[in-house]
PyMOL commands that place a pseudoatom at each C-alpha (Angstrom):
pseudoatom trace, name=CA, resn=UNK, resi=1, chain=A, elem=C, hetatm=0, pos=[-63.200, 21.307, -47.778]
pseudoatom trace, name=CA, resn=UNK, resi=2, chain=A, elem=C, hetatm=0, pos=[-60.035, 22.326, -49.253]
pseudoatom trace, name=CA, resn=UNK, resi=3, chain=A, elem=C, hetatm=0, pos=[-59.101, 22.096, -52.692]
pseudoatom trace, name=CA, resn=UNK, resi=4, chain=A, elem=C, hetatm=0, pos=[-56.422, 20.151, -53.698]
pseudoatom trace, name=CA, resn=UNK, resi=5, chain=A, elem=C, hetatm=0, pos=[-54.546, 23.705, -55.240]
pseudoatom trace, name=CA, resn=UNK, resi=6, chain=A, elem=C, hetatm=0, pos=[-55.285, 25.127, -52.147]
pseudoatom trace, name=CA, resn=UNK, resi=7, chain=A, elem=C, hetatm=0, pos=[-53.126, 22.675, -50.966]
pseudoatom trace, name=CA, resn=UNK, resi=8, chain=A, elem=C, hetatm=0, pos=[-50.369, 23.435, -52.912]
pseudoatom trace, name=CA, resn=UNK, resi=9, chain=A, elem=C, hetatm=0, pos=[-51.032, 27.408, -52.810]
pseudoatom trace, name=CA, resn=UNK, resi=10, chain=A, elem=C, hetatm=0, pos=[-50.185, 26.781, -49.383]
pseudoatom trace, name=CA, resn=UNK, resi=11, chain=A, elem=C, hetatm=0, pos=[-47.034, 24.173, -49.261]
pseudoatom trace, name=CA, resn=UNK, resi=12, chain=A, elem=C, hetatm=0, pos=[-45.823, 26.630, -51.835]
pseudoatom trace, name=CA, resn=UNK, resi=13, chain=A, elem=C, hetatm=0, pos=[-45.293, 29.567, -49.098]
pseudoatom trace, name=CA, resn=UNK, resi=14, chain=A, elem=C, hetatm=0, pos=[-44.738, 27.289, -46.215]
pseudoatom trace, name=CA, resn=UNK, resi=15, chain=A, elem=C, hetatm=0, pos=[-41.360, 26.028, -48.655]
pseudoatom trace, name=CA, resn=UNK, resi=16, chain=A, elem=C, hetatm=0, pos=[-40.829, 30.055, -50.086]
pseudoatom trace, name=CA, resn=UNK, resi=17, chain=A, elem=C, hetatm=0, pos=[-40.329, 31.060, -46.113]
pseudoatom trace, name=CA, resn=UNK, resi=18, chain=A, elem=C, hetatm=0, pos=[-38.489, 28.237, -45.027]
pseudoatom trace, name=CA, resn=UNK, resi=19, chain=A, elem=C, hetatm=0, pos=[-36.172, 28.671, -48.176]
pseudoatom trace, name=CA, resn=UNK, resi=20, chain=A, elem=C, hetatm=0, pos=[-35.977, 32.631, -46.860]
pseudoatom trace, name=CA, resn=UNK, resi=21, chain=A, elem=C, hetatm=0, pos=[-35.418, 32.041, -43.600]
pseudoatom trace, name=CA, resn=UNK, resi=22, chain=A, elem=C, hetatm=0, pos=[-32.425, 29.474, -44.322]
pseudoatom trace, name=CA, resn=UNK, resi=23, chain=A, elem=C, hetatm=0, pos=[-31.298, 31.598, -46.471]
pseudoatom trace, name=CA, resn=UNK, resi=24, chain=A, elem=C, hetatm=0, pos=[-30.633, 34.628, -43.868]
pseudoatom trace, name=CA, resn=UNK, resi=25, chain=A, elem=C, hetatm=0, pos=[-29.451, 32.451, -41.237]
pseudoatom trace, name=CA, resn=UNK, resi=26, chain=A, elem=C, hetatm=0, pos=[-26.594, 30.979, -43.872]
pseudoatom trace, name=CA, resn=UNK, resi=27, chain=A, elem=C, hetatm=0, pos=[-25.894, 34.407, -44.949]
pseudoatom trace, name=CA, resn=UNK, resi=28, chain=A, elem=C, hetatm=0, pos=[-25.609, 34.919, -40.987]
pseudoatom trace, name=CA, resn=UNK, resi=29, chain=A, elem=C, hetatm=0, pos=[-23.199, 32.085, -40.476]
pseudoatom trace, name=CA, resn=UNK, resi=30, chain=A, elem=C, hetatm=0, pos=[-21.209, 32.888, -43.358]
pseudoatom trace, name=CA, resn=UNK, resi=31, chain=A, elem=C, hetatm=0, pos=[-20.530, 35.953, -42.275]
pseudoatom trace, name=CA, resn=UNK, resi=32, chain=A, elem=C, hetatm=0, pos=[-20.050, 35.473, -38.485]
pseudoatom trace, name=CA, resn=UNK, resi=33, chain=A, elem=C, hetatm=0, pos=[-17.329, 32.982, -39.476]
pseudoatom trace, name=CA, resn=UNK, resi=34, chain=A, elem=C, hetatm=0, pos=[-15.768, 34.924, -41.819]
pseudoatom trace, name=CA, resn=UNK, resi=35, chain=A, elem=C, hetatm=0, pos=[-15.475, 38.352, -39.997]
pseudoatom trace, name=CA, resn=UNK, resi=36, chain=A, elem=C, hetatm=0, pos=[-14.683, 36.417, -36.355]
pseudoatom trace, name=CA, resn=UNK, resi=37, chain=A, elem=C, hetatm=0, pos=[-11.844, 34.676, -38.324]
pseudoatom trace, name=CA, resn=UNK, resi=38, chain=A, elem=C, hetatm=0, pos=[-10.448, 37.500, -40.266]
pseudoatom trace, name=CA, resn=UNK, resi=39, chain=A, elem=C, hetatm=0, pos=[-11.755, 40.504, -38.803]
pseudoatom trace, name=CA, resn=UNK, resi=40, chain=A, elem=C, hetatm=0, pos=[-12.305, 43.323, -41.473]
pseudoatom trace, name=CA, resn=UNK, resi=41, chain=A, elem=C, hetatm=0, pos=[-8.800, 45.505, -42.368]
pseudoatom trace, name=CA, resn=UNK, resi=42, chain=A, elem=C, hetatm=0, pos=[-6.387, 42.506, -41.191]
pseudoatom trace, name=CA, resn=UNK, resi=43, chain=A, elem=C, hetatm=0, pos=[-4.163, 42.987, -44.040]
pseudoatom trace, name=CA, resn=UNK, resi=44, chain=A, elem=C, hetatm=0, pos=[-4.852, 46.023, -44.888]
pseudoatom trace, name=CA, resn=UNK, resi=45, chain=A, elem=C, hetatm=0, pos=[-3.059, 49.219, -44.322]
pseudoatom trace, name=CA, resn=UNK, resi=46, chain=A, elem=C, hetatm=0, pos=[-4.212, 51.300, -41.326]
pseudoatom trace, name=CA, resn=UNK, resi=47, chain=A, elem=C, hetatm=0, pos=[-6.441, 54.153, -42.325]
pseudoatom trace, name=CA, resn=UNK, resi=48, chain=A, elem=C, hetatm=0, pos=[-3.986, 57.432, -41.691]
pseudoatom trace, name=CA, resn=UNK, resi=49, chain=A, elem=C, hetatm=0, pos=[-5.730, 60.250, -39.425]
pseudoatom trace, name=CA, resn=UNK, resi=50, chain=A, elem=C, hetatm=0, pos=[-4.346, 63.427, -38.014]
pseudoatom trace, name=CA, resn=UNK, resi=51, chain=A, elem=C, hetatm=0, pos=[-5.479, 64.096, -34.234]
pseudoatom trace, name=CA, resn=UNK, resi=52, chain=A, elem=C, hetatm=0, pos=[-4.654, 67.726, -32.946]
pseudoatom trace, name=CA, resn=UNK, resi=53, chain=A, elem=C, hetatm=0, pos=[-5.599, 68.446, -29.115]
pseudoatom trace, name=CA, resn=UNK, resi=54, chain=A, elem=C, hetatm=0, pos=[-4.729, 71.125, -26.941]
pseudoatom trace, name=CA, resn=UNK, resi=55, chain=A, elem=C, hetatm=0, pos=[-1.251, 69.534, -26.322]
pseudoatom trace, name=CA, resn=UNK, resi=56, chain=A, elem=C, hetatm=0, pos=[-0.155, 67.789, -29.588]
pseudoatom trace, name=CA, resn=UNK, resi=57, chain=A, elem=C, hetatm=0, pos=[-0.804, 66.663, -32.928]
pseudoatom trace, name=CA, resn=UNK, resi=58, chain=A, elem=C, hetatm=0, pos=[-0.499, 63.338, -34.164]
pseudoatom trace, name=CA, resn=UNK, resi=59, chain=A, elem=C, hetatm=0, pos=[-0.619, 61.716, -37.685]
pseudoatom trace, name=CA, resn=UNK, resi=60, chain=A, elem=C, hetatm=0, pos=[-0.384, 58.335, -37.627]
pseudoatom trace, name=CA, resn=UNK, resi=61, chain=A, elem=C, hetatm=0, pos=[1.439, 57.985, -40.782]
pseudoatom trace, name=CA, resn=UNK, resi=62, chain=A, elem=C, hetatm=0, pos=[4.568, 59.790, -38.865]
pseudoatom trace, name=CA, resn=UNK, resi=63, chain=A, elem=C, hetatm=0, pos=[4.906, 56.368, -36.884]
pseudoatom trace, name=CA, resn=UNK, resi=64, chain=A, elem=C, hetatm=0, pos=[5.872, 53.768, -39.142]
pseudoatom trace, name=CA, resn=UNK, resi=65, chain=A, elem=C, hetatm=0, pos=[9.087, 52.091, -39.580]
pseudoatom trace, name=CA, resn=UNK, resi=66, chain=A, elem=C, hetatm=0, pos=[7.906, 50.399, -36.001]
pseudoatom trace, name=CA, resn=UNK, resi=67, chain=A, elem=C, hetatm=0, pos=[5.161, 48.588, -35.189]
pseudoatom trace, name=CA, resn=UNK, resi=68, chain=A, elem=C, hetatm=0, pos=[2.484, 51.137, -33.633]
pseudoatom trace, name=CA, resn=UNK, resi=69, chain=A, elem=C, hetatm=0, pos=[0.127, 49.492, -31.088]
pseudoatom trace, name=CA, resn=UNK, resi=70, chain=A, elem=C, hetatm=0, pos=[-3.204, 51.627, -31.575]
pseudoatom trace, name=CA, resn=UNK, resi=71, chain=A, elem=C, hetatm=0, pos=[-5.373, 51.547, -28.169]
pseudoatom trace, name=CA, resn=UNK, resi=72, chain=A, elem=C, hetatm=0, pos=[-9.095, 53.147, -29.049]
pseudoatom trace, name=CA, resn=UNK, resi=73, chain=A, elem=C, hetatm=0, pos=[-10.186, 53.899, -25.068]
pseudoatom trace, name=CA, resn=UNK, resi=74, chain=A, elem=C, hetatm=0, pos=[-12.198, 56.450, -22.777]
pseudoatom trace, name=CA, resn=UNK, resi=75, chain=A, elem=C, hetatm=0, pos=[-11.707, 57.197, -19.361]
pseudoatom trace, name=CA, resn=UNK, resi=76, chain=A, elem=C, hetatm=0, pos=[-15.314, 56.375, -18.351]
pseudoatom trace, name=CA, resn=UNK, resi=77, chain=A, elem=C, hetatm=0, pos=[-14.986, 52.615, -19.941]
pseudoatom trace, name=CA, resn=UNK, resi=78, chain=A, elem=C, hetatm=0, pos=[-14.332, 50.435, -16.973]
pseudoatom trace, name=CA, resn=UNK, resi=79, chain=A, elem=C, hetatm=0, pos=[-12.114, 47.680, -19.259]
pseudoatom trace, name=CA, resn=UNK, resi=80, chain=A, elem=C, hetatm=0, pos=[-9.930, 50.853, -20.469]
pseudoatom trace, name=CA, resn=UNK, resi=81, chain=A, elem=C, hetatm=0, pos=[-9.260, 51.503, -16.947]
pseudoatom trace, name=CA, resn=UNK, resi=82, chain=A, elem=C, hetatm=0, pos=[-8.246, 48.290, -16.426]
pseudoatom trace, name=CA, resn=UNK, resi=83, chain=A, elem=C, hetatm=0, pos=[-6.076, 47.805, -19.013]
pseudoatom trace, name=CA, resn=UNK, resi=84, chain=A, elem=C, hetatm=0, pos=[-4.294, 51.015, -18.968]
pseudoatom trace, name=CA, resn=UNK, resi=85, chain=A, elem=C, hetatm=0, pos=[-1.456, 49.381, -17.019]
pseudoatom trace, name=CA, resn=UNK, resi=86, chain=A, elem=C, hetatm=0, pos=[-0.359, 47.051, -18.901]
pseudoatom trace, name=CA, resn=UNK, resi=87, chain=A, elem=C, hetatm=0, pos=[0.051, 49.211, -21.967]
pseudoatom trace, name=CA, resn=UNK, resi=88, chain=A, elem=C, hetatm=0, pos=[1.605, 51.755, -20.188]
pseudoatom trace, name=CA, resn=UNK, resi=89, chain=A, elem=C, hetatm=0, pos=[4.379, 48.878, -18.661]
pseudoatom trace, name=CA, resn=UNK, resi=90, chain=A, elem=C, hetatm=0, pos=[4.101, 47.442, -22.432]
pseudoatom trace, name=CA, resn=UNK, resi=91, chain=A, elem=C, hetatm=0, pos=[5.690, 50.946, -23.489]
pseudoatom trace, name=CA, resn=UNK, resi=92, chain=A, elem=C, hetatm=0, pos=[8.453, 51.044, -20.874]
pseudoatom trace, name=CA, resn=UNK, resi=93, chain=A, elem=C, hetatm=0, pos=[9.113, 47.326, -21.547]
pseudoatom trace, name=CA, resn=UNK, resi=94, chain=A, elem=C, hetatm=0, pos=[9.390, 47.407, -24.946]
pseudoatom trace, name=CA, resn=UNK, resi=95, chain=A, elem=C, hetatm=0, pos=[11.126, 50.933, -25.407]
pseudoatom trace, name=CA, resn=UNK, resi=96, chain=A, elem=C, hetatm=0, pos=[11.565, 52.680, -28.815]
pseudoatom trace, name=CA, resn=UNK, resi=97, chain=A, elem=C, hetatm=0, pos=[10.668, 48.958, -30.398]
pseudoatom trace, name=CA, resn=UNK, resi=98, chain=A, elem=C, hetatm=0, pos=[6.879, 49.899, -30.346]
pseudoatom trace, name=CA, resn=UNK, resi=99, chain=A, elem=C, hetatm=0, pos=[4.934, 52.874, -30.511]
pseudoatom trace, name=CA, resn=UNK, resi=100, chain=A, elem=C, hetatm=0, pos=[1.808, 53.051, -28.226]
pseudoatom trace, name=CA, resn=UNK, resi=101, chain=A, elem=C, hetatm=0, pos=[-0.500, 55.621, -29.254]
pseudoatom trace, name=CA, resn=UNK, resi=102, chain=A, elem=C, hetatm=0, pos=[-3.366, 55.567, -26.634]
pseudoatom trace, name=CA, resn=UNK, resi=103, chain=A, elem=C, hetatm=0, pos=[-6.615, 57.698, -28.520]
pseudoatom trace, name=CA, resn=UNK, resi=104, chain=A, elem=C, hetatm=0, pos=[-9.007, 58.745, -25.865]
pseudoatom trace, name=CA, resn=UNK, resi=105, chain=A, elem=C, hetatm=0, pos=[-12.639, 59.316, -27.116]
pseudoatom trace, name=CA, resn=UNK, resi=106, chain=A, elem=C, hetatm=0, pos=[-13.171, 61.380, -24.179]
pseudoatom trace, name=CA, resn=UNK, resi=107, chain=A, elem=C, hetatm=0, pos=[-15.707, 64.361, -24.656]
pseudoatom trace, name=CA, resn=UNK, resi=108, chain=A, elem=C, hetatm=0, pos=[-14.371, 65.704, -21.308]
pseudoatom trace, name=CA, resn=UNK, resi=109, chain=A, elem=C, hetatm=0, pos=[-10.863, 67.225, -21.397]
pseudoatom trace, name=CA, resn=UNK, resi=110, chain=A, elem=C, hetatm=0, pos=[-10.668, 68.123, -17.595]
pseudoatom trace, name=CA, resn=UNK, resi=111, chain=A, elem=C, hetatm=0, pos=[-11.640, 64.355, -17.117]
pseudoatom trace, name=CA, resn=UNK, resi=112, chain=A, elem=C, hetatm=0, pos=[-9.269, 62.928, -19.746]
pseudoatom trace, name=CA, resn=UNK, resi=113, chain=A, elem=C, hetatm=0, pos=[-6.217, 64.943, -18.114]
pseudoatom trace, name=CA, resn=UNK, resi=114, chain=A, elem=C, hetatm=0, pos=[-6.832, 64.044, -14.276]
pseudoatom trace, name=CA, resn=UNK, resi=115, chain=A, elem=C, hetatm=0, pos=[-7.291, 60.165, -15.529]
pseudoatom trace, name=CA, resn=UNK, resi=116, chain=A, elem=C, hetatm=0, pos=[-3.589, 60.771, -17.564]
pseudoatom trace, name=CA, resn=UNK, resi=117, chain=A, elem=C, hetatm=0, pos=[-2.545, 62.339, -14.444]
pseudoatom trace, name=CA, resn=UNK, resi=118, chain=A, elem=C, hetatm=0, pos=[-3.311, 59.993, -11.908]
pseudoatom trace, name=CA, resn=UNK, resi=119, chain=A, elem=C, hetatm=0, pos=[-2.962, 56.945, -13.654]
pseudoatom trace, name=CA, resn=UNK, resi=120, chain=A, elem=C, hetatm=0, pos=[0.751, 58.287, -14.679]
pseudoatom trace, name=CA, resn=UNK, resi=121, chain=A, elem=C, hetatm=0, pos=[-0.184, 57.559, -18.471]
pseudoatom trace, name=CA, resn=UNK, resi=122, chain=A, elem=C, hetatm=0, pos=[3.064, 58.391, -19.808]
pseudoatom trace, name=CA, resn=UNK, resi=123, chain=A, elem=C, hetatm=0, pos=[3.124, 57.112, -23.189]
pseudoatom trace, name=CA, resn=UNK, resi=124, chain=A, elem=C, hetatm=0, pos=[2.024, 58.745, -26.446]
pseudoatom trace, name=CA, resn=UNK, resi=125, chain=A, elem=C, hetatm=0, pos=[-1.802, 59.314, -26.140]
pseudoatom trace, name=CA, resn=UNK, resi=126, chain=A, elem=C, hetatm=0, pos=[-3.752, 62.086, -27.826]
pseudoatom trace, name=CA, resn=UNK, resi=127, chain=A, elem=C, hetatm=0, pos=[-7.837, 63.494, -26.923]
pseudoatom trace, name=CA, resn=UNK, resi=128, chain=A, elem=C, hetatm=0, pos=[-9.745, 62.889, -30.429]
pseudoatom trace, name=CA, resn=UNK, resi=129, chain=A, elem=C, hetatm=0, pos=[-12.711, 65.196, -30.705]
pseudoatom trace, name=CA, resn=UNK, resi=130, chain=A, elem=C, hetatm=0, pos=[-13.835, 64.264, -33.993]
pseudoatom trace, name=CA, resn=UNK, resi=131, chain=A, elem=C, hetatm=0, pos=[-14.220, 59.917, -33.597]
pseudoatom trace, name=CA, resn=UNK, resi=132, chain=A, elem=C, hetatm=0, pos=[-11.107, 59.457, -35.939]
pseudoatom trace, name=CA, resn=UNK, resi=133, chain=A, elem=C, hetatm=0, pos=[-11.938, 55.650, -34.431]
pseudoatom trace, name=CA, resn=UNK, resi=134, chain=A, elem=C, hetatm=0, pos=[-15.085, 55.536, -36.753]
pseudoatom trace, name=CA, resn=UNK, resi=135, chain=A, elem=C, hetatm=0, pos=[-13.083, 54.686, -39.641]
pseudoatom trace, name=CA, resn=UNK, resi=136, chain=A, elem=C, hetatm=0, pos=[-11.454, 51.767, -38.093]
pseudoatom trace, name=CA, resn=UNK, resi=137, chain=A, elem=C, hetatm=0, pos=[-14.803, 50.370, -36.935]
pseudoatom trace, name=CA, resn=UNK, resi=138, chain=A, elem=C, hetatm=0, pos=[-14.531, 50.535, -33.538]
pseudoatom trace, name=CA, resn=UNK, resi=139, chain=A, elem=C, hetatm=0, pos=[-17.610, 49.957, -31.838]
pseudoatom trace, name=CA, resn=UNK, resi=140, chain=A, elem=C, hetatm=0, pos=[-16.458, 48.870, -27.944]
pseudoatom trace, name=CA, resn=UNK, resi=141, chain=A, elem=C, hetatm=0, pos=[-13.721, 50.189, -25.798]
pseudoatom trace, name=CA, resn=UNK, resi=142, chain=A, elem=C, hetatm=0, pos=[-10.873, 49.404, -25.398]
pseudoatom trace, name=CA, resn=UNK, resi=143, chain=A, elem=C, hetatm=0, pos=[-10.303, 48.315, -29.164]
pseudoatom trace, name=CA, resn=UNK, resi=144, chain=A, elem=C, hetatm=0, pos=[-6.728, 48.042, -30.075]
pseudoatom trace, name=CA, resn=UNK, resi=145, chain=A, elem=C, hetatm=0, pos=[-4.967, 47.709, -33.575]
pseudoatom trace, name=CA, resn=UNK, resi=146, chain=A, elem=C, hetatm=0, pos=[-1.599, 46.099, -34.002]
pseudoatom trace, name=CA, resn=UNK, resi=147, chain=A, elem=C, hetatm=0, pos=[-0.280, 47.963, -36.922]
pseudoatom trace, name=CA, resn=UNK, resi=148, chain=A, elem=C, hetatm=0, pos=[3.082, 46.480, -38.861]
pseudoatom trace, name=CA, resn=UNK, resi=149, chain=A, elem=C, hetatm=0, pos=[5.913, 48.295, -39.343]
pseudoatom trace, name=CA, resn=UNK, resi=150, chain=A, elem=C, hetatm=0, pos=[4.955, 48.252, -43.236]
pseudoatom trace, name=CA, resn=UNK, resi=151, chain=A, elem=C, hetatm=0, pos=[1.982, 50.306, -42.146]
pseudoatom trace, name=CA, resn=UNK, resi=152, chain=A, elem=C, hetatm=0, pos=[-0.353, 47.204, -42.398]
pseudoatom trace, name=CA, resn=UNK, resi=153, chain=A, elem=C, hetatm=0, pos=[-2.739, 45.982, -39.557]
pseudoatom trace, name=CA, resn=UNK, resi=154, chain=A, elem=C, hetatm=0, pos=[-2.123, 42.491, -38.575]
pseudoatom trace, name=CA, resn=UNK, resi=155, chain=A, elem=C, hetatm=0, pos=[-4.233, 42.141, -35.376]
pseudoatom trace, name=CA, resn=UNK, resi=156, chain=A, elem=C, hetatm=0, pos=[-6.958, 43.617, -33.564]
pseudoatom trace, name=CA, resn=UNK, resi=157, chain=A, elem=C, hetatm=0, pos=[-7.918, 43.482, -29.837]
pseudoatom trace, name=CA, resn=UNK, resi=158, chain=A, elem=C, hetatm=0, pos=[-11.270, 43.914, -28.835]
pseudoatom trace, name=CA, resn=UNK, resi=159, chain=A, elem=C, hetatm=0, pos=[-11.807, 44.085, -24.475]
pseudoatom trace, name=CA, resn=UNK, resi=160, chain=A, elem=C, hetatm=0, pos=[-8.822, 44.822, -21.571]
pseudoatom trace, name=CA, resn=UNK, resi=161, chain=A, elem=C, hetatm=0, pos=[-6.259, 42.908, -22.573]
pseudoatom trace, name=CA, resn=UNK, resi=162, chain=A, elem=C, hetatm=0, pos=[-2.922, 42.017, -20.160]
pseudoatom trace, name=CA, resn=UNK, resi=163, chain=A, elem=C, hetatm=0, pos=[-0.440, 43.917, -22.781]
pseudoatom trace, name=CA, resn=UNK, resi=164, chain=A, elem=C, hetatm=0, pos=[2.034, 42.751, -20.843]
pseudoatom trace, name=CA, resn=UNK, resi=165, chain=A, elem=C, hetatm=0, pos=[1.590, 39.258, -21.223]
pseudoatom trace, name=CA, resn=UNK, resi=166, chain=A, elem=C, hetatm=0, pos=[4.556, 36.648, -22.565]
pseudoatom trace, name=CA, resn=UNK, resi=167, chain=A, elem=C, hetatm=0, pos=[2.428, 36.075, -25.910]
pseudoatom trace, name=CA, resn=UNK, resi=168, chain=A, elem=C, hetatm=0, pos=[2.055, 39.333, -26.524]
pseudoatom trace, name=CA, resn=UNK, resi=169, chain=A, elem=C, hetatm=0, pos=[5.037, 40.795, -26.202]
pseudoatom trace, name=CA, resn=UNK, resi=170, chain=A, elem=C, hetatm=0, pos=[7.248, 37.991, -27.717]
pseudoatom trace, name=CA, resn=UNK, resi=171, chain=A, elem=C, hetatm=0, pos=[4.649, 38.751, -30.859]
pseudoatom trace, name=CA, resn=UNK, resi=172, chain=A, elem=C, hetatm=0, pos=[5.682, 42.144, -31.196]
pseudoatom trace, name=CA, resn=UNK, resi=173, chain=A, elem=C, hetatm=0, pos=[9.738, 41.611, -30.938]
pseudoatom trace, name=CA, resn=UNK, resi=174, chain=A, elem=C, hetatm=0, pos=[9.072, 39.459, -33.829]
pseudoatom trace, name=CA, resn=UNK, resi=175, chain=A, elem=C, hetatm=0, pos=[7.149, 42.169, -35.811]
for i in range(1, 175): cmd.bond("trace and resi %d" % i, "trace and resi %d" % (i + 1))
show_as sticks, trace
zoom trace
């Protein structure tokens, strides 16, 4: 038979895990809403890096004045290959307006150079050796950063995106 403070020994922890367990799954919520609504660093301004390959060196500070449009990609990630297109049309399209600067995370320089090569990738990108994109967050390719021309980030694109498209590029002539 079991005593009546069994009893409540034993409601006591079914209600202390329930209470745990809704707790995590609120602090879940909360925080899925509130980082796919405002992703972390909108607002913010873009942490500067210097990237130095074998053909140039770039610090990103150097850009503004103009909004930069900062493209995080690889040439072994599918969706980068599929959007590099766009962003390079976005560049001719939208002239000195916008800076692209394209950051490969490419290990592989031969590989990097054939894919600018072949693809006729000719707008600003750089090889980064050292994961400058670490400090932006980045954790999928392609991830692009719009960055204002106050030096601020006010979007972020995560997945190929059609640069190219009406809403996009009416967004940055109004930057």
């Amino acid at each position: 038979m079991v005593s009546h403070d069994d009893c409540h020994l034993d409601y006591y922890k079914r209600v202390k895990r329930f209470s745990f367990s809704a707790l995590v799954i609120s602090l879940f919520l909360l925080t899925g809403c509130s980082s796919g609504s405002h992703p972390p660093r909108i607002g913010n301004t873009a942490p500067d890096f210097t990237i130095t390959d074998s053909q140039r060196t770039v610090a990103l500070s150097q850009l503004r004045g103009k909004p930069v449009v900062l493209n995080f990609w690889a040439t072994w990630c599918p969706p980068c290959i599929e959007e590099m297109p766009s962003l390079v049309q976005l560049q001719k399209q939208m002239g000195d307006k916008v800076t692209i600067l394209a950051v490969s995370e490419d290990a592989d320089e031969g590989a990097y150079r054939q894919f600018v090569r072949d693809h006729g990738v000719d707008l600003l990108t750089v090889r980064d050796t050292q994961q400058k994109n670490e400090i932006y967050g980045t954790f999928k390719f392609p991830e692009t950063f719009i960055i204002g021309r106050d030096g601020k980030i006010v979007r972020k694109f995560i997945g190929a995106t059609d640069w190219t498209s009406p809403d996009i590029v009416d967004y940055l002539n109004k930057l």
